[in-house]
TIZA-309651 format. One record per residue (C-alpha): x, y, z; residue number from 1; residue in one letter. Coordinates in Angstrom, 1 decimal, always signed. Example, Ala and Ser with C-alpha at 12.3 -4.5 7.8 and 13.67 -1.06 7.14 Angstrom:
# residues 2
<node><xx>+12.3</xx><yy>-4.5</yy><zz>+7.8</zz><k>1</k><r>A</r></node>
<node><xx>+13.7</xx><yy>-1.1</yy><zz>+7.1</zz><k>2</k><r>S</r></node>
This chain:
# residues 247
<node><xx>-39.6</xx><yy>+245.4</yy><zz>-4.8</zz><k>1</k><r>X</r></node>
<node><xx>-43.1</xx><yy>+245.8</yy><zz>-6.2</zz><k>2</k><r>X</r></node>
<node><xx>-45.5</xx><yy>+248.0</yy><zz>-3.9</zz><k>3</k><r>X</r></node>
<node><xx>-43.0</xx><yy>+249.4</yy><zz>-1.2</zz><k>4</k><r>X</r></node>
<node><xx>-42.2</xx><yy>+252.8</yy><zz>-1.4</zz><k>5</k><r>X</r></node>
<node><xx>-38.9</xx><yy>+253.9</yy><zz>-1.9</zz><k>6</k><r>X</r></node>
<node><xx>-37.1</xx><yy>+255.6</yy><zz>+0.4</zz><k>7</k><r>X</r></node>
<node><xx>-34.1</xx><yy>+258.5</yy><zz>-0.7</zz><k>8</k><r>X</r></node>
<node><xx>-31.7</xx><yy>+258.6</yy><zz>+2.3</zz><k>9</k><r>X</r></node>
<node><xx>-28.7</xx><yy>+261.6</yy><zz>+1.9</zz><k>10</k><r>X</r></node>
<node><xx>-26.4</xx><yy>+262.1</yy><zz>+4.5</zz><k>11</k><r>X</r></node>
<node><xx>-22.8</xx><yy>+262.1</yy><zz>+4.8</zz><k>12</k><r>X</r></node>
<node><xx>-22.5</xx><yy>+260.2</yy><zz>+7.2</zz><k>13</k><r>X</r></node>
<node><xx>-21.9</xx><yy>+256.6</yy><zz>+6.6</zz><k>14</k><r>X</r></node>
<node><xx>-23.2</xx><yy>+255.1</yy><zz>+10.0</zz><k>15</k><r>X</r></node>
<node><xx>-26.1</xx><yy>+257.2</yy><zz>+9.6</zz><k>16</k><r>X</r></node>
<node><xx>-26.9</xx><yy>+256.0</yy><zz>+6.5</zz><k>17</k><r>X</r></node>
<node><xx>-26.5</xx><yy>+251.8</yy><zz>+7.0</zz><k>18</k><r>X</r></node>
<node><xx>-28.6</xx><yy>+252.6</yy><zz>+10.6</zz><k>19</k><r>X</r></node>
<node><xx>-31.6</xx><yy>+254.4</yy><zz>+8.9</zz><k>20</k><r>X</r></node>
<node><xx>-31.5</xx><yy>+252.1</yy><zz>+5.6</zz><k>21</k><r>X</r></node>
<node><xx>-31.7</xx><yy>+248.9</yy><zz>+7.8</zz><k>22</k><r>X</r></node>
<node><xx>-34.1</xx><yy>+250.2</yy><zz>+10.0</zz><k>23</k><r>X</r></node>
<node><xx>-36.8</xx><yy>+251.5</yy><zz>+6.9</zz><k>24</k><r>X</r></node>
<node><xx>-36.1</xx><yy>+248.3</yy><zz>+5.2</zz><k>25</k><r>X</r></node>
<node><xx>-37.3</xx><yy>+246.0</yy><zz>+8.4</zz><k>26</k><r>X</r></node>
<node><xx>-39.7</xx><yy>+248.5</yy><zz>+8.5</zz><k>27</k><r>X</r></node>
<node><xx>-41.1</xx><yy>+247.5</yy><zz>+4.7</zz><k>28</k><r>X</r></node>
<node><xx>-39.2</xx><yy>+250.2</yy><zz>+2.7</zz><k>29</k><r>X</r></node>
<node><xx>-37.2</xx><yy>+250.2</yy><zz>-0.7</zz><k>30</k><r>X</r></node>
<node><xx>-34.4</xx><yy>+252.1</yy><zz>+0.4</zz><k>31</k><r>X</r></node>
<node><xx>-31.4</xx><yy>+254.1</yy><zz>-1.7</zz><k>32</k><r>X</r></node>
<node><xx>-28.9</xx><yy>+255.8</yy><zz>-0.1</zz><k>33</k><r>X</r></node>
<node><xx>-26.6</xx><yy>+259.0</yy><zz>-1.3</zz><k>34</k><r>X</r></node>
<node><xx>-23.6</xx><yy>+261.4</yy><zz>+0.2</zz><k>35</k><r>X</r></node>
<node><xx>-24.4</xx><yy>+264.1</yy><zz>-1.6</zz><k>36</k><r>X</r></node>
<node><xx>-26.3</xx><yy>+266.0</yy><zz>-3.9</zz><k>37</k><r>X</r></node>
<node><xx>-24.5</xx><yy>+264.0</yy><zz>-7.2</zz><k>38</k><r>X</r></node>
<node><xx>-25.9</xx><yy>+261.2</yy><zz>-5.1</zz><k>39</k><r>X</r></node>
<node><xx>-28.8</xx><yy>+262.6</yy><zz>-4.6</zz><k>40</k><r>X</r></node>
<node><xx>-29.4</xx><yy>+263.2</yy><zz>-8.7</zz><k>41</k><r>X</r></node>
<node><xx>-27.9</xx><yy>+259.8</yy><zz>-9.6</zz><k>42</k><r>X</r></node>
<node><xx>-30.6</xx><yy>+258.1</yy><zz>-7.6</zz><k>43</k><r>X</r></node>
<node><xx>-33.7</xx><yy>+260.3</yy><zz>-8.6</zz><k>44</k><r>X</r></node>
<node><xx>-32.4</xx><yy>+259.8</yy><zz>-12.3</zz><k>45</k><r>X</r></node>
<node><xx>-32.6</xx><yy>+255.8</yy><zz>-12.3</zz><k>46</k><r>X</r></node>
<node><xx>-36.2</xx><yy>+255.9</yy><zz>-11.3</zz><k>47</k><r>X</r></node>
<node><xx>-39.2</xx><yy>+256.6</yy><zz>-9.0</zz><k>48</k><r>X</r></node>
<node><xx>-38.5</xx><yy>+257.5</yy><zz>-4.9</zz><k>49</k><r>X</r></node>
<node><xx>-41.2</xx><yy>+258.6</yy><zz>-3.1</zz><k>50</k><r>X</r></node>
<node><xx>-39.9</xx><yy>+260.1</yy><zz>-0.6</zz><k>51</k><r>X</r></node>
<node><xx>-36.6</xx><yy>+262.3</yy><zz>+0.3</zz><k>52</k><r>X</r></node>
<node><xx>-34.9</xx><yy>+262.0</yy><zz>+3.7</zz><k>53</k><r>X</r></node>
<node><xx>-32.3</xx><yy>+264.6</yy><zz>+3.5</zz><k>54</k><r>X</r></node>
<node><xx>-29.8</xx><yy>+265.9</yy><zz>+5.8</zz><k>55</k><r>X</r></node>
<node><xx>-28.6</xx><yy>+269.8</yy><zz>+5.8</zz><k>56</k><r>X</r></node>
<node><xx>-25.3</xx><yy>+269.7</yy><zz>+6.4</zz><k>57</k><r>X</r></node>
<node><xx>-24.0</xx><yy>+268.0</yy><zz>+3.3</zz><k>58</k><r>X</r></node>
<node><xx>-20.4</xx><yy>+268.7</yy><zz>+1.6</zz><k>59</k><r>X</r></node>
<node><xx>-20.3</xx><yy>+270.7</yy><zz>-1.6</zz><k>60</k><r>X</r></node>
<node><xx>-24.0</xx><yy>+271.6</yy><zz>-2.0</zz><k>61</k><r>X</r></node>
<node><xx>-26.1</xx><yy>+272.0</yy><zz>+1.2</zz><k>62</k><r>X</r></node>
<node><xx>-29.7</xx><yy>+270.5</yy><zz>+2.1</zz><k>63</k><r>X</r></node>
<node><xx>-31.3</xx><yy>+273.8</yy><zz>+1.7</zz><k>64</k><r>X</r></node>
<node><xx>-30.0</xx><yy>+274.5</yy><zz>-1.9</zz><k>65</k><r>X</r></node>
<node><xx>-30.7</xx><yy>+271.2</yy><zz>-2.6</zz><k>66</k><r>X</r></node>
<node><xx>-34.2</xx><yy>+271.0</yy><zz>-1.2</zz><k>67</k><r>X</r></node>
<node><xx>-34.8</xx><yy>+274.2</yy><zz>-2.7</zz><k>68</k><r>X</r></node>
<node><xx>-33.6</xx><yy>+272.6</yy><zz>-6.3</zz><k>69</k><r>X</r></node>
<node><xx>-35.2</xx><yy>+269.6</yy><zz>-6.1</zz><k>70</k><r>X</r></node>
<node><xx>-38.6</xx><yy>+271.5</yy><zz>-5.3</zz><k>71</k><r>X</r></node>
<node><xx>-38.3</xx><yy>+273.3</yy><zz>-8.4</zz><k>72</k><r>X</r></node>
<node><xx>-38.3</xx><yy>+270.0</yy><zz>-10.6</zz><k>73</k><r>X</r></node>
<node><xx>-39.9</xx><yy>+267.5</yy><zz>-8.6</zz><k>74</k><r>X</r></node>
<node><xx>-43.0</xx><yy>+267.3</yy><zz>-6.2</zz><k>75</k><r>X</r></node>
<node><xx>-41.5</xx><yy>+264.5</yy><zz>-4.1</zz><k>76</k><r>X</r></node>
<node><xx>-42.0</xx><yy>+265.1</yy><zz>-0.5</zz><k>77</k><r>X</r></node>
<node><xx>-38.9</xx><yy>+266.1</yy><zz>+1.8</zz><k>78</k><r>X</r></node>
<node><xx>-38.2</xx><yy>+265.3</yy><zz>+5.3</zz><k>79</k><r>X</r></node>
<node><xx>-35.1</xx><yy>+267.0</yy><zz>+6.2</zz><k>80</k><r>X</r></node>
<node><xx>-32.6</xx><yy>+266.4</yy><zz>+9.3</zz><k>81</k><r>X</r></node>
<node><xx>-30.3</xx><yy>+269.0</yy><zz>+11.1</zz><k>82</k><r>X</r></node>
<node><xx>-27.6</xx><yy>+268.9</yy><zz>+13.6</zz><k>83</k><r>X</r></node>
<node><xx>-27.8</xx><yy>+272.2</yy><zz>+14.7</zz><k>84</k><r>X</r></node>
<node><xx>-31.6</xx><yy>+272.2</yy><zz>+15.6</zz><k>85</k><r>X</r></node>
<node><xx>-32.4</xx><yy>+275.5</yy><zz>+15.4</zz><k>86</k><r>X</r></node>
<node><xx>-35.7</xx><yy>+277.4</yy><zz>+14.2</zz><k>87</k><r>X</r></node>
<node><xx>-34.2</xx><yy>+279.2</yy><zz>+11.7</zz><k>88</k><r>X</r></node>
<node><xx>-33.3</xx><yy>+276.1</yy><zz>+9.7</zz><k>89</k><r>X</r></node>
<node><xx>-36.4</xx><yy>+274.5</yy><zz>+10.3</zz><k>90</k><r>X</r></node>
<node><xx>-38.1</xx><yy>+278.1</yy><zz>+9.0</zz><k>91</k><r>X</r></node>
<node><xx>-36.0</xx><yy>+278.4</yy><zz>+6.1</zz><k>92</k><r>X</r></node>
<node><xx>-36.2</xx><yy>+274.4</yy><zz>+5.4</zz><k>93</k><r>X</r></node>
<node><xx>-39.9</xx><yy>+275.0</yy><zz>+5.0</zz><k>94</k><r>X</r></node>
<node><xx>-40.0</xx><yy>+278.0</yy><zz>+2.9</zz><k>95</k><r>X</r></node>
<node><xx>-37.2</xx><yy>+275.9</yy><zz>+0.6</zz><k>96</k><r>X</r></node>
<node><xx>-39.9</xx><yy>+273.6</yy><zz>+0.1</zz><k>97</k><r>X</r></node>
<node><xx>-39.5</xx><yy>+270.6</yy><zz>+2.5</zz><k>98</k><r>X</r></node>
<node><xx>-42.8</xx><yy>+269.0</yy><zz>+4.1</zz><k>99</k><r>X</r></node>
<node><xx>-41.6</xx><yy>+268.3</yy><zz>+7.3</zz><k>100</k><r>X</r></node>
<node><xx>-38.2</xx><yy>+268.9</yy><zz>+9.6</zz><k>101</k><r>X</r></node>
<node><xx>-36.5</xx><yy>+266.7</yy><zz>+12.1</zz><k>102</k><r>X</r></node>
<node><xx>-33.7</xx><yy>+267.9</yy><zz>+14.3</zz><k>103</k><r>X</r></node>
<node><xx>-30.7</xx><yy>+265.3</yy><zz>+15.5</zz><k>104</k><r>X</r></node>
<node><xx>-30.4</xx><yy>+263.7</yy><zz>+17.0</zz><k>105</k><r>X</r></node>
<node><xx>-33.3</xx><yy>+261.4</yy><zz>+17.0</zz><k>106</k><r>X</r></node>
<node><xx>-34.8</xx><yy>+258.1</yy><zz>+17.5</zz><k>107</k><r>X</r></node>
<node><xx>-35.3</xx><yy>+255.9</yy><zz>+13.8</zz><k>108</k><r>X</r></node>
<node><xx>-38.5</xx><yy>+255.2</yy><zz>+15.2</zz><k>109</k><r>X</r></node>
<node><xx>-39.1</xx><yy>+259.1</yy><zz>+15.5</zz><k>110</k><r>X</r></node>
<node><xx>-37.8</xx><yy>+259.5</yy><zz>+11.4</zz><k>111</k><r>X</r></node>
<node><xx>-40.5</xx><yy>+256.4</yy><zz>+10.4</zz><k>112</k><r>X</r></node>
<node><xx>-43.6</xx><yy>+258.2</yy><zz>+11.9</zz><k>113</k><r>X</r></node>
<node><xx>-42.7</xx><yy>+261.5</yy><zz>+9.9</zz><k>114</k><r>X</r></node>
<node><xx>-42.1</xx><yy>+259.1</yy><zz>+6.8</zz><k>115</k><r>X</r></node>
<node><xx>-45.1</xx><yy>+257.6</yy><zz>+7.5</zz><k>116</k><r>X</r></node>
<node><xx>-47.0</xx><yy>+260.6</yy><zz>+8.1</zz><k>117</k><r>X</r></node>
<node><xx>-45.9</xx><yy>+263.1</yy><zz>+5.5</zz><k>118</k><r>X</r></node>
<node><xx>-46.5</xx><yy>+259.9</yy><zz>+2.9</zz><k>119</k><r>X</r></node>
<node><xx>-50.1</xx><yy>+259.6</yy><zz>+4.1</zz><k>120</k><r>X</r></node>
<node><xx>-50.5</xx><yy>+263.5</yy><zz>+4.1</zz><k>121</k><r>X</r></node>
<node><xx>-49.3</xx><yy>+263.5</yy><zz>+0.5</zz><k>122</k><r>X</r></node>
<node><xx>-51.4</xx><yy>+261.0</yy><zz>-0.8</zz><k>123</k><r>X</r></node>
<node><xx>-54.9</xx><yy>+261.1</yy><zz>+0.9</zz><k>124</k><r>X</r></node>
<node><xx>-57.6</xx><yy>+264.0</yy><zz>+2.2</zz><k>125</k><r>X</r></node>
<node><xx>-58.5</xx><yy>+264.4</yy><zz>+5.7</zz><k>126</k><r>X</r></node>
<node><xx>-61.4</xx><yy>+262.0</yy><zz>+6.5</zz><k>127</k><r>X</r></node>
<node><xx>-63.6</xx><yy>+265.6</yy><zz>+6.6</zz><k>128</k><r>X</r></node>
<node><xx>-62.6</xx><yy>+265.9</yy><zz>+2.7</zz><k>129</k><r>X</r></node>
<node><xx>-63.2</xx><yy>+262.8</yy><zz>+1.8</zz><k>130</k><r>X</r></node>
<node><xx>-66.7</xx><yy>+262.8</yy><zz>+0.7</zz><k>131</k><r>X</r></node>
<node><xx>-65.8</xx><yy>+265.3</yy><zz>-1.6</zz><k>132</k><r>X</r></node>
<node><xx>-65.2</xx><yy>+264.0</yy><zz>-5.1</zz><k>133</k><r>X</r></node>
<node><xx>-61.5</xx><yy>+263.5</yy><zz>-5.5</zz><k>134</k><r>X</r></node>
<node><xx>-61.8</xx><yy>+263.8</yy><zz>-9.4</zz><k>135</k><r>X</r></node>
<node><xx>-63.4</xx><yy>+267.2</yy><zz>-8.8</zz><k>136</k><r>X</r></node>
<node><xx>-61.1</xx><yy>+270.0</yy><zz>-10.9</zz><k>137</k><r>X</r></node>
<node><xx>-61.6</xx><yy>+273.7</yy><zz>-9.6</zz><k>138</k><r>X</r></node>
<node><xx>-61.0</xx><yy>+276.8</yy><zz>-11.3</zz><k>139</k><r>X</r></node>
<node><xx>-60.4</xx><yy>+280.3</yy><zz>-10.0</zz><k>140</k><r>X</r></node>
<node><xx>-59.6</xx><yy>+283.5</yy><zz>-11.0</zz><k>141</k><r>X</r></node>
<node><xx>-58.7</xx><yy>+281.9</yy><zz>-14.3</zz><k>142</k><r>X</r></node>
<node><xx>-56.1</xx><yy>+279.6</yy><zz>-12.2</zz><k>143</k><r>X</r></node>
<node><xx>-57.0</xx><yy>+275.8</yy><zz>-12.9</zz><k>144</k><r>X</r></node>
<node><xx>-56.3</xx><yy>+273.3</yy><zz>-10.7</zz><k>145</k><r>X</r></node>
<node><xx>-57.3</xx><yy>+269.4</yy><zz>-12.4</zz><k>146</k><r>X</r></node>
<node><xx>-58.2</xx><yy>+266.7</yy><zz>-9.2</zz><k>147</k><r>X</r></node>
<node><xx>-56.9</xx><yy>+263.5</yy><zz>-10.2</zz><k>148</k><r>X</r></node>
<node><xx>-53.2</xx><yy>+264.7</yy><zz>-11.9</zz><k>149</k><r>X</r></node>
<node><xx>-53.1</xx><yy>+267.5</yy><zz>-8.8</zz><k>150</k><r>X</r></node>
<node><xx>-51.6</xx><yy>+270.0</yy><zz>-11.4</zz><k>151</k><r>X</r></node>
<node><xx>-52.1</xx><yy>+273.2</yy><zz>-11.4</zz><k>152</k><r>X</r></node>
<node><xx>-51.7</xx><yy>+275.8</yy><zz>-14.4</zz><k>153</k><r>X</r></node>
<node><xx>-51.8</xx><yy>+279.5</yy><zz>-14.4</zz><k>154</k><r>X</r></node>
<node><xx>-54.1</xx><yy>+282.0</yy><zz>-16.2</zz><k>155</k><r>X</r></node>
<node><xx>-51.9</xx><yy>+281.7</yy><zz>-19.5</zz><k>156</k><r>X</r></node>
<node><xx>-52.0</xx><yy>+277.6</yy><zz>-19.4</zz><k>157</k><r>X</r></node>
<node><xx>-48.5</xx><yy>+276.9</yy><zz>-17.6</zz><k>158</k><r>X</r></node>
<node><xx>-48.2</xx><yy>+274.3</yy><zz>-15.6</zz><k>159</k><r>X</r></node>
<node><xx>-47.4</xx><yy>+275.5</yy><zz>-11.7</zz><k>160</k><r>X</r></node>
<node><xx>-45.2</xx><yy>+273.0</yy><zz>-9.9</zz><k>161</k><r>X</r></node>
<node><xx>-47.1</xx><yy>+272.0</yy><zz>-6.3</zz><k>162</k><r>X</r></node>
<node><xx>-45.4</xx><yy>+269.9</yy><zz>-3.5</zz><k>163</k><r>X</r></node>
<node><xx>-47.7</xx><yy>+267.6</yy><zz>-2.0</zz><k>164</k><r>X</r></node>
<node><xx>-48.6</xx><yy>+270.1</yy><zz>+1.1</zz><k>165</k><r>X</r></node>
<node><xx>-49.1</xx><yy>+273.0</yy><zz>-0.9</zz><k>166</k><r>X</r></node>
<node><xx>-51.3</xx><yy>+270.8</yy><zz>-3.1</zz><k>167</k><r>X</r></node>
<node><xx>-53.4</xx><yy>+269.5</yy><zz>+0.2</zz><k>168</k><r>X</r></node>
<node><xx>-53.1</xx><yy>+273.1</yy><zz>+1.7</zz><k>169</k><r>X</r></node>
<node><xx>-54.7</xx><yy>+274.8</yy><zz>-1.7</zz><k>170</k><r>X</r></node>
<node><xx>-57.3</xx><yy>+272.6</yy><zz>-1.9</zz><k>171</k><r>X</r></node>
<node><xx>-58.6</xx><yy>+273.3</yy><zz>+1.6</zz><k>172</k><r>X</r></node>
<node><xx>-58.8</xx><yy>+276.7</yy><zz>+0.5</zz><k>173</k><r>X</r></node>
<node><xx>-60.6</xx><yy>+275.9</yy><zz>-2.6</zz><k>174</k><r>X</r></node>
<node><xx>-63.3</xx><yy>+274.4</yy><zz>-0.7</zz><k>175</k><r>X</r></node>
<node><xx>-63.3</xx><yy>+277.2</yy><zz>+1.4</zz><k>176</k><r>X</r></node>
<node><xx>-63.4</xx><yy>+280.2</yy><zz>-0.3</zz><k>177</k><r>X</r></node>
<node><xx>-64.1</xx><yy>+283.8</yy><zz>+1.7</zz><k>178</k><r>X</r></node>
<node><xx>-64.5</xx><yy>+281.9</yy><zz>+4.9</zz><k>179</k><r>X</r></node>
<node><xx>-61.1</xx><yy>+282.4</yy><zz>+7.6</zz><k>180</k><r>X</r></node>
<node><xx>-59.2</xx><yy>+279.7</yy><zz>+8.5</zz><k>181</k><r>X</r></node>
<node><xx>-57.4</xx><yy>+280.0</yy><zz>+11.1</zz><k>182</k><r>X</r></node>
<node><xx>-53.8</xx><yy>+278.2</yy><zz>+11.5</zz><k>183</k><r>X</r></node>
<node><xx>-55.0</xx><yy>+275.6</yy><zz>+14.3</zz><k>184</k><r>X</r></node>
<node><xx>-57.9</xx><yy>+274.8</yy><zz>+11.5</zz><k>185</k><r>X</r></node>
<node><xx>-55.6</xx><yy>+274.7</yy><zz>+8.6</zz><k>186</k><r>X</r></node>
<node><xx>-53.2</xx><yy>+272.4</yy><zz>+10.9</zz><k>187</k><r>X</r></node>
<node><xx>-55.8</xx><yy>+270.1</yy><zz>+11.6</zz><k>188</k><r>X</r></node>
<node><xx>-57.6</xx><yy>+269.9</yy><zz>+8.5</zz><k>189</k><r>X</r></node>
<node><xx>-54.2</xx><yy>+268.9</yy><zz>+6.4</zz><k>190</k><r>X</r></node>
<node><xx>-52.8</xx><yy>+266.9</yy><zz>+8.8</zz><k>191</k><r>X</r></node>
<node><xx>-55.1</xx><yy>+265.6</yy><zz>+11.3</zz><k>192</k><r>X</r></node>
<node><xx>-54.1</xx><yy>+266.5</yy><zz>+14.5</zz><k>193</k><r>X</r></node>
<node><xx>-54.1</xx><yy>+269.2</yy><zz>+16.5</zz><k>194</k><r>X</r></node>
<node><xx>-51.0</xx><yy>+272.2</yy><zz>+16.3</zz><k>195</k><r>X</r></node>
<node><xx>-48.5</xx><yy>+273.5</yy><zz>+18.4</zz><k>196</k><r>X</r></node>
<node><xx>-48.9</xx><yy>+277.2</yy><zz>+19.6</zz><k>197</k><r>X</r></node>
<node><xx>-45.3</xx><yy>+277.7</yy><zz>+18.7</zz><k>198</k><r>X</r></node>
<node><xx>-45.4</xx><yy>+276.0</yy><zz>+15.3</zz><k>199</k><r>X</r></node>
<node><xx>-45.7</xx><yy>+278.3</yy><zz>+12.4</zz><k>200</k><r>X</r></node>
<node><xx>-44.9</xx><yy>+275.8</yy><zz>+9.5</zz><k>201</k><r>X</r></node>
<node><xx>-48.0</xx><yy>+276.5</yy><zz>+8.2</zz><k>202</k><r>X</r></node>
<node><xx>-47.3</xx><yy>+280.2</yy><zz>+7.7</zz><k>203</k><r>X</r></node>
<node><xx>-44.2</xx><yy>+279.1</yy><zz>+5.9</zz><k>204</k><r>X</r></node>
<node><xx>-46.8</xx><yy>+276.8</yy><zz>+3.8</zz><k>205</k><r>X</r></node>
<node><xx>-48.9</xx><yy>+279.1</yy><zz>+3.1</zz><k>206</k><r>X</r></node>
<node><xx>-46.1</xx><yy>+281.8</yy><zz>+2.3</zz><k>207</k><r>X</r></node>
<node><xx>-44.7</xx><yy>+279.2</yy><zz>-0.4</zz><k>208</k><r>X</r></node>
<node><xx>-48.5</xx><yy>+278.7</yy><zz>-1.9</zz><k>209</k><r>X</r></node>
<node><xx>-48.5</xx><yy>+282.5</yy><zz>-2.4</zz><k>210</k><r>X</r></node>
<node><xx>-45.3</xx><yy>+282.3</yy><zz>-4.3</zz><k>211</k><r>X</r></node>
<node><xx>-47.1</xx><yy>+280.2</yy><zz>-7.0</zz><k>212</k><r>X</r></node>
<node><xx>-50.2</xx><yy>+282.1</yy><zz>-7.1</zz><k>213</k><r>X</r></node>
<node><xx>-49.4</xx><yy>+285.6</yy><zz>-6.9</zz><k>214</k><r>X</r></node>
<node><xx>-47.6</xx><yy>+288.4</yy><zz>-8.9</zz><k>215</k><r>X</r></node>
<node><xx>-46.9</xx><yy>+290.0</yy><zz>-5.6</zz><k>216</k><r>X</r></node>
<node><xx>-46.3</xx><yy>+287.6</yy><zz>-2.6</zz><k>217</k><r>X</r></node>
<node><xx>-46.3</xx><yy>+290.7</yy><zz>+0.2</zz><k>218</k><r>X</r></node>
<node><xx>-48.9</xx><yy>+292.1</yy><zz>-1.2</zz><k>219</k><r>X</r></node>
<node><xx>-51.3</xx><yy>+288.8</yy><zz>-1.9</zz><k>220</k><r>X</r></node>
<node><xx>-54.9</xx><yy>+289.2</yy><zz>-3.7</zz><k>221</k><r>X</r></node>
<node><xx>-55.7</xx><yy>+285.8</yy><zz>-3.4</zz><k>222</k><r>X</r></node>
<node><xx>-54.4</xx><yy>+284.3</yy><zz>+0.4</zz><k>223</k><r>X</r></node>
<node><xx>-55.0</xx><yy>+286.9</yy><zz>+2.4</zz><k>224</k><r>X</r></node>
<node><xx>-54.0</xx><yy>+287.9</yy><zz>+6.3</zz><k>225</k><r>X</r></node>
<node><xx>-56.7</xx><yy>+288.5</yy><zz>+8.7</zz><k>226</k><r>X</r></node>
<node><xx>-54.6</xx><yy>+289.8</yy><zz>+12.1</zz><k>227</k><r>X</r></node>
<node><xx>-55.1</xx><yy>+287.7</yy><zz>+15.0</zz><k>228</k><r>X</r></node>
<node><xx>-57.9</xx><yy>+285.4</yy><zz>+12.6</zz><k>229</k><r>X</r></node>
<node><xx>-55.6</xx><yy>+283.0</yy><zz>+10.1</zz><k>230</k><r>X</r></node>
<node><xx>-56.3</xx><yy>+283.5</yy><zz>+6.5</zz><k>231</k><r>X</r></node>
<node><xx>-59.0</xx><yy>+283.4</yy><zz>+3.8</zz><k>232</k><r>X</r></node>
<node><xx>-58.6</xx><yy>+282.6</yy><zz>+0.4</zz><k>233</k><r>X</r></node>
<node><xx>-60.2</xx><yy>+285.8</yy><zz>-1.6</zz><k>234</k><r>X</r></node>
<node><xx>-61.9</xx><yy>+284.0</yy><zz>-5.0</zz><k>235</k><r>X</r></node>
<node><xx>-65.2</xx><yy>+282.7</yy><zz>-6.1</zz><k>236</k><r>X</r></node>
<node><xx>-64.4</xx><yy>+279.2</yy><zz>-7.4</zz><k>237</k><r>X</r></node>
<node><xx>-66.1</xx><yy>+276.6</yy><zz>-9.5</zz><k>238</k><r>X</r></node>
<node><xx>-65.6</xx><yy>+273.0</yy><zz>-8.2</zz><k>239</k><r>X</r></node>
<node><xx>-66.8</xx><yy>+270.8</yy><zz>-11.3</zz><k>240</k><r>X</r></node>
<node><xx>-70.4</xx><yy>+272.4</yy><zz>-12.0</zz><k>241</k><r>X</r></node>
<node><xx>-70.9</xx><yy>+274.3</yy><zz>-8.5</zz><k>242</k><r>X</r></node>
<node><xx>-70.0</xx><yy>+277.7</yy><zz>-8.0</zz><k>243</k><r>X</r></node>
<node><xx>-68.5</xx><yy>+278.1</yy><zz>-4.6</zz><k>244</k><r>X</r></node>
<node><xx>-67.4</xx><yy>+281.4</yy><zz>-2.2</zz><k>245</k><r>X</r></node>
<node><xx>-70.7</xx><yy>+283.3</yy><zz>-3.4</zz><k>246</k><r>X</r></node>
<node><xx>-71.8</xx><yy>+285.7</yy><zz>-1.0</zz><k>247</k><r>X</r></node>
């Protein structure tokens, strides 16, 4: 199916899978479906899926272990689904590396606009960013981070593995070094509408961005805290030619 995205569905649960498979594919998906995290492989190993709908409550290996593996070797986005609902799985779903979180039950029509949404997040800048030059590369604190391929290597030339978010997320920070941003800003500017008061994914985005950048994560040189402010990315960084974040 040439030019639809495909569509990783893991659940245990068989009804849940035929419902949301037929309702993606009238909704012009490519869809796979698995039980489990063998599943789960099996699919990612024949081939290209763009996105990852995956449930937590899985036999054998659970959602978060296998969000959490599946970050560590792939940067394809994660929606995951849990029957409990509560905030602590949708915290710890974050930090695991998932890009968005969608308690049951819900309506399909609910799970398409996250698809929809964490796919256009992934793959496009907020119309603010746009008229910067997408093929820009930055580089900071001898951290390099290459526009068009959107990988980024550390000071002694590994690459750094991003997910989508926390390549969209960085990038905002790039080209807006020293300056605070706080969390309703960093909300908006990554995802184009305004945020929650009670929604703190974004600390648990920018908590997972730390993890790649810094030696210390609790005790961060480069994304710092300012109490009661947001946060402010601590560099001077060059962007192509120009040298940004000079005071």
């Amino acid at each position: 199916m040439p030019g639809k995205d495909h569509i990783l569905v893991v659940d245990d649960d068989p009804d849940i899978r035929r419902q949301l498979s037929g309702y993606l594919e009238k909704n012009g998906f490519k869809v796979s479906v698995a039980g489990d995290g063998r599943g789960l492989r099996a699919v990612l190993d024949k081939g290209r899926v763009d996105l990852v709908v995956l449930d937590l409550m899985l036999p054998g290996e659970d959602g978060l272990i296998l969000c959490r593996n599946l970050r560590a070797r792939s940067d394809v986005p994660v929606v995951i689904l849990s029957a409990r609902g509560e905030q602590m799985d949708r915290i710890i779903g974050l930090e695991m590396g998932a890009d968005d979180y969608l308690p049951k039950p819900f309506h399909p029509r609910e799970l398409l606009a996250r698809v929809k949404s964490v796919l256009r997040r992934v793959r496009s800048f907020p119309n603010h960013l746009m008229s910067e030059e997408e093929t820009a590369s930055y580089r900071f604190s001898d951290w390099h981070l290459e526009g068009v391929s959107r990988k980024l290597y550390s000071p002694d030339g590994k690459q750094v593995p991003l997910s989508g978010s926390e390549f969209i997320l960085l990038r905002i920070f790039l080209n807006h070094p020293n300056r605070v941003l706080s969390r309703e800003q960093l909300v908006e500017m990554s995802r184009g509408r305004e945020t929650d008061p009670f929604d703190r994914s974004i600390d648990m985005q920018v908590s997972r961005l730390r993890r790649r950048l810094e030696d210390d994560p609790k005790n961060p040189l480069l994304i710092k805290t300012v109490r009661s402010a947001g946060y402010v990315f601590c560099a001077r960084v060059q962007k192509g030619g120009t040298l940004l974040g000079v005071e």
